[in-house]
Backbone as numpy.savetxt, mean C-alpha at the origin, in Angstrom:
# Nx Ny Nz CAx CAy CAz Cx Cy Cz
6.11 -16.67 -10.65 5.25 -15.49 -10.65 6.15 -14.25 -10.65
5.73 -13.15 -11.41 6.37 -11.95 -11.48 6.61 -11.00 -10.25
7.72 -10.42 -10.45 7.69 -9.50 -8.94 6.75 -8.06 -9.10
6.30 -7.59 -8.16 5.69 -6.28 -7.83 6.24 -5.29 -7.35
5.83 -4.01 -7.42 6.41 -2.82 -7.04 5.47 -2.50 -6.20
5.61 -2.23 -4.57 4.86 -1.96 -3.66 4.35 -0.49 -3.62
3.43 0.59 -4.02 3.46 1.87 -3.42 2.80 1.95 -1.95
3.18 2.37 -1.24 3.03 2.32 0.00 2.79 3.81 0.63
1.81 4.02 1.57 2.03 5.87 1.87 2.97 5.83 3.28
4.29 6.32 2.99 5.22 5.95 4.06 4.91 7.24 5.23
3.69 7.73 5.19 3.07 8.89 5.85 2.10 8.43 7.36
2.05 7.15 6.77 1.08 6.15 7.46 1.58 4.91 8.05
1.73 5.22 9.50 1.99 3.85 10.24 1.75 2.99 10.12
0.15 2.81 10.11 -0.37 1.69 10.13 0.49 0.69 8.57
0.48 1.35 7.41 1.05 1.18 5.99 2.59 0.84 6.32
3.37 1.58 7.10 4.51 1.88 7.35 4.95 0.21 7.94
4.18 -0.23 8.77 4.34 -1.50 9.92 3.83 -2.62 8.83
3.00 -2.16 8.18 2.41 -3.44 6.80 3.74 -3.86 5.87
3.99 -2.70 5.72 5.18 -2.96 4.42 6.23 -3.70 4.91
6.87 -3.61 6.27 7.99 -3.88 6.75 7.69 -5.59 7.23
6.48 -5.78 7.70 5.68 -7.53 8.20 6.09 -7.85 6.95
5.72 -7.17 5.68 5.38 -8.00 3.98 6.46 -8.34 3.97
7.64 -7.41 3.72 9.05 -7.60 3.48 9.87 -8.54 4.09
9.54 -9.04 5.40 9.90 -10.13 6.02 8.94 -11.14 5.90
7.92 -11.50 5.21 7.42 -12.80 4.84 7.85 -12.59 3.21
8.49 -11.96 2.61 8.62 -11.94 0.74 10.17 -13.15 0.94
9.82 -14.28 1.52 10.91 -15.14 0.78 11.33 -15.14 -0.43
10.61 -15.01 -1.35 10.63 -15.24 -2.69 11.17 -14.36 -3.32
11.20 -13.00 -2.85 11.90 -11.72 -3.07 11.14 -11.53 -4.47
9.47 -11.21 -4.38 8.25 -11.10 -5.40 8.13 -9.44 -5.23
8.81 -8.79 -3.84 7.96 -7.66 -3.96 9.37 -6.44 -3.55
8.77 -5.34 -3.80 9.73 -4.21 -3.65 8.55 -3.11 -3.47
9.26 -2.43 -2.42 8.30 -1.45 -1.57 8.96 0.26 -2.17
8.14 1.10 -2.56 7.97 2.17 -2.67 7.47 2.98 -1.69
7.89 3.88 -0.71 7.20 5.04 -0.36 6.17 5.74 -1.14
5.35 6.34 -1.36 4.79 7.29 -2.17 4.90 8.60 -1.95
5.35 9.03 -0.62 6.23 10.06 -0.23 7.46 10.32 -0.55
8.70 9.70 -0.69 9.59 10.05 -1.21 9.61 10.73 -2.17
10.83 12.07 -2.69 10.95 12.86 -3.57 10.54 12.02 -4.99
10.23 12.17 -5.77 10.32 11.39 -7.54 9.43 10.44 -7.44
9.04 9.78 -6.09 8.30 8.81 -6.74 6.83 8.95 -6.84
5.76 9.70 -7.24 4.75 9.97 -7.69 5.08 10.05 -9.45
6.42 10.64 -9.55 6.58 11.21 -10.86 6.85 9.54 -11.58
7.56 8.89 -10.90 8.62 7.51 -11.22 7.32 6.61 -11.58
5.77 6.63 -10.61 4.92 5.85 -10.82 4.09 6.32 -11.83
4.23 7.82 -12.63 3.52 8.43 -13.40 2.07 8.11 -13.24
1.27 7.97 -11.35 -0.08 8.28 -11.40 -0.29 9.68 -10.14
-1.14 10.17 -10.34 -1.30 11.19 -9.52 -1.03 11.45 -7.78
-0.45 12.01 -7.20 -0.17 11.89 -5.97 -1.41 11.16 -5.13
-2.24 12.35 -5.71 -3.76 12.04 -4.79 -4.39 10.64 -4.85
-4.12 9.70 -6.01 -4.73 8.86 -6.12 -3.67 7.93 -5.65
-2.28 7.84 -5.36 -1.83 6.94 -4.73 -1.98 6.97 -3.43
-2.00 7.87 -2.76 -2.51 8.80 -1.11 -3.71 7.60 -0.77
-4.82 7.40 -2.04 -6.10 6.67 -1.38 -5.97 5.68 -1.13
-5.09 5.00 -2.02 -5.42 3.38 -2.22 -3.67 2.78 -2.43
-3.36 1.58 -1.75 -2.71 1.30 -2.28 -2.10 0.90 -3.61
-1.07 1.19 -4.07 -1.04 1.01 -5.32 0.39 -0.51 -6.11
0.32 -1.64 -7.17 1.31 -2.49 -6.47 1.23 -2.55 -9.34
2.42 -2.50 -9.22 2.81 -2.53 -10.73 3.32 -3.92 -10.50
3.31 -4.08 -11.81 4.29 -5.72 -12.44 5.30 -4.68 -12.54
6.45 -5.49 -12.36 7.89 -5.36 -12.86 8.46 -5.37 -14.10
7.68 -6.41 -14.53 7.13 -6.88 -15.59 6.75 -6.34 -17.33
5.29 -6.21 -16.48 4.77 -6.21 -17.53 4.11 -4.43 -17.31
4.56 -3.66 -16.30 4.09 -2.32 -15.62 2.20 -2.43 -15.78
2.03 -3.63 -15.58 0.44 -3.52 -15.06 0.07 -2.97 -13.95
-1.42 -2.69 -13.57 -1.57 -1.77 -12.25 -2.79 -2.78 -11.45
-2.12 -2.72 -10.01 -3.63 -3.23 -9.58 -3.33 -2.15 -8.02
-4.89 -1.56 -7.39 -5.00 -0.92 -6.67 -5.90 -1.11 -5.79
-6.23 -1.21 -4.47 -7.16 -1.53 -3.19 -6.93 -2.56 -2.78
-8.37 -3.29 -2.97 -8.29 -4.05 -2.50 -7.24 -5.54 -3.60
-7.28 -5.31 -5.41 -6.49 -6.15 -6.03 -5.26 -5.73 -5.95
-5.12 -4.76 -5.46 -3.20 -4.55 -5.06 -2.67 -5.66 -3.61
-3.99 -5.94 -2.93 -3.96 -6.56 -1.16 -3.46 -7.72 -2.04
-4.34 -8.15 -3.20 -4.72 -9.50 -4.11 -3.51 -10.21 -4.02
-2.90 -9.37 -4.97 -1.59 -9.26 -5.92 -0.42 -9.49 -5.05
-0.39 -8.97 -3.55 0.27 -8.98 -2.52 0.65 -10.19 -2.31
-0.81 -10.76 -1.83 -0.83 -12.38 -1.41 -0.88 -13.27 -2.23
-0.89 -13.03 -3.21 -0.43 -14.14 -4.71 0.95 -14.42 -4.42
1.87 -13.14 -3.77 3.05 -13.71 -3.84 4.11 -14.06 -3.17
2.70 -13.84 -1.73 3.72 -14.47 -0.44 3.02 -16.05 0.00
4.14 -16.97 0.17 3.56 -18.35 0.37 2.59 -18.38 1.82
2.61 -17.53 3.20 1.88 -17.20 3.90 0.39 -16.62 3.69
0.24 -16.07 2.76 -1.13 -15.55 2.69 -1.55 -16.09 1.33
-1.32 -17.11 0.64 -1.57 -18.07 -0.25 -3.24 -18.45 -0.20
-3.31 -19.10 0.55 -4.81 -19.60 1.65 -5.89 -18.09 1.65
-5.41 -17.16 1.46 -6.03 -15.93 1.62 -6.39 -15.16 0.32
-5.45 -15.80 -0.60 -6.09 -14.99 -1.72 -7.12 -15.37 -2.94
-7.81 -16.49 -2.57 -9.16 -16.85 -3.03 -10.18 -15.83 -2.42
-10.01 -15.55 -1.32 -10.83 -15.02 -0.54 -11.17 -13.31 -0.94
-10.02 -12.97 -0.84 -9.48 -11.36 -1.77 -9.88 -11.51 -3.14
-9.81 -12.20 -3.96 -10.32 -11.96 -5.21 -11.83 -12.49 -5.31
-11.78 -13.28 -4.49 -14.26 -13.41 -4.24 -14.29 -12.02 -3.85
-13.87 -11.42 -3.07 -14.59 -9.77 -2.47 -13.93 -9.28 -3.52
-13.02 -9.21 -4.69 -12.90 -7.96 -5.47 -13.98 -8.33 -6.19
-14.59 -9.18 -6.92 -15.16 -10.18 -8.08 -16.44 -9.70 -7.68
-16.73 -9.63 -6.05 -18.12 -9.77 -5.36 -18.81 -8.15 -5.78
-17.83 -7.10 -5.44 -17.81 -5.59 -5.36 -17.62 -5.45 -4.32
-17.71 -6.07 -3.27 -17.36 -5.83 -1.74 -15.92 -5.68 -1.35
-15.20 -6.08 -1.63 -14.00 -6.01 -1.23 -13.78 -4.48 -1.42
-13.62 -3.61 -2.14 -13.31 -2.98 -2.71 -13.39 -1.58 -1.56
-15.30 -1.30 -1.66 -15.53 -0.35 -0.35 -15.07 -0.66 0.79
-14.89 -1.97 1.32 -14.23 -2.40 2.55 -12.78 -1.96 2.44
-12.23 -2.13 1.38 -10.92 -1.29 1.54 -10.92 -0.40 1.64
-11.76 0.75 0.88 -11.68 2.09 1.06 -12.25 2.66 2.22
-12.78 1.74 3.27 -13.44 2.41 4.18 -12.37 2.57 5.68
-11.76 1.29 5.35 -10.24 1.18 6.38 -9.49 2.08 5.64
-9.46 2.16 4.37 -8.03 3.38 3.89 -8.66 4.87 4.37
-9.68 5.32 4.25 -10.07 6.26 4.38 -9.68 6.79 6.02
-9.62 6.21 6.66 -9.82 6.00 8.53 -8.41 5.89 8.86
-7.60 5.33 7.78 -5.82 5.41 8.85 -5.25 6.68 8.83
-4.25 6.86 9.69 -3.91 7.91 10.04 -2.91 8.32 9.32
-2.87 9.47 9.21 -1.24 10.16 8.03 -0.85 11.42 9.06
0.53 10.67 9.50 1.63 11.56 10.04 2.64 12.17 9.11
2.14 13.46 8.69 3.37 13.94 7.51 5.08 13.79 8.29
6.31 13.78 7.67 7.86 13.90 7.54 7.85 14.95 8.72
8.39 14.92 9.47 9.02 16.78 9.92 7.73 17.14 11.06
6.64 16.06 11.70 5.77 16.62 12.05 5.81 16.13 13.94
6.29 15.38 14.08 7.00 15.01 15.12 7.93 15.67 15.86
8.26 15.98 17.35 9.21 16.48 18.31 8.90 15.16 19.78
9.76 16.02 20.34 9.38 15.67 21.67 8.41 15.60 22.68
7.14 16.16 21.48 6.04 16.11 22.32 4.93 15.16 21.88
5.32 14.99 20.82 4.52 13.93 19.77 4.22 14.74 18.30
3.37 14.31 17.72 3.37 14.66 16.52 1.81 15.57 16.17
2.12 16.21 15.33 1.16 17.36 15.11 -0.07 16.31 13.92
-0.79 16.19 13.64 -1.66 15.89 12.62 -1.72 16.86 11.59
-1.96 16.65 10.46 -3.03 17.64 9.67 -3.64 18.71 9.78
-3.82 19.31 9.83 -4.91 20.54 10.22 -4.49 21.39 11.24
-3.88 20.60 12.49 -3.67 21.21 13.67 -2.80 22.22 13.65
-2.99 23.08 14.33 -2.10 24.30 14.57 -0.91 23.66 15.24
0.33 24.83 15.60 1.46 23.88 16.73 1.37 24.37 17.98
């Protein structure tokens, strides 16, 4: 099976702690993780900031195909021998239409700690004043 290009929002813990679990079950060395924060790479993935921000986003290496949400989760577990067992299940909920809002309803809800937003007192959110 072909390897993947992970986009990941490295803005987001919860994403941040996902990528790093994946990377230590990728025996197979199937996947490679992208920030979507880092400098160039919005430009490098040539899709819009905003739309990698929503959803995860995961390319062939390959063949530069795209799969995103919940078939990027898909695509994930196609290619780790651990979540093997799991990805019948992920492609019935993409297939179903369900999968899909269920992803976007957890993506919508995690938290994004911008670069630089952190001190010693903790970290500022979005919006907040300092």
């Amino acid at each position: 099976m072909e390897s993947i290009i992970v986009f990941y929002d490295g803005w987001c813990p919860l994403c941040t702690r996902a990528s790093r679990r994946l990377a230590r079950l990728d025996w197979l060395g199937r996947l490679r993780f992208v920030s979507i924060r880092e400098p160039g790479a919005a430009e490098e993935a040539g899709v819009p900031p905003e739309r990698l921000a929503a959803r995860l986003h995961v390319r062939s290496a390959r063949t530069g195909r795209w799969a995103e949400g919940i078939w990027a989760v898909a695509a994930i577990a196609a290619r780790l021998p651990l979540f093997w067992p799991l990805w019948p299940l992920l492609v019935a909920a993409g297939v179903s239409g369900l999968g899909q809002p269920v992803y976007d309803f957890i993506a919508r809800r995690r938290a994004i700690v911008p670069a630089g937003q952190c001190d010693e007192h903790g970290c500022r959110l979005p919006g907040q004043g300092s």
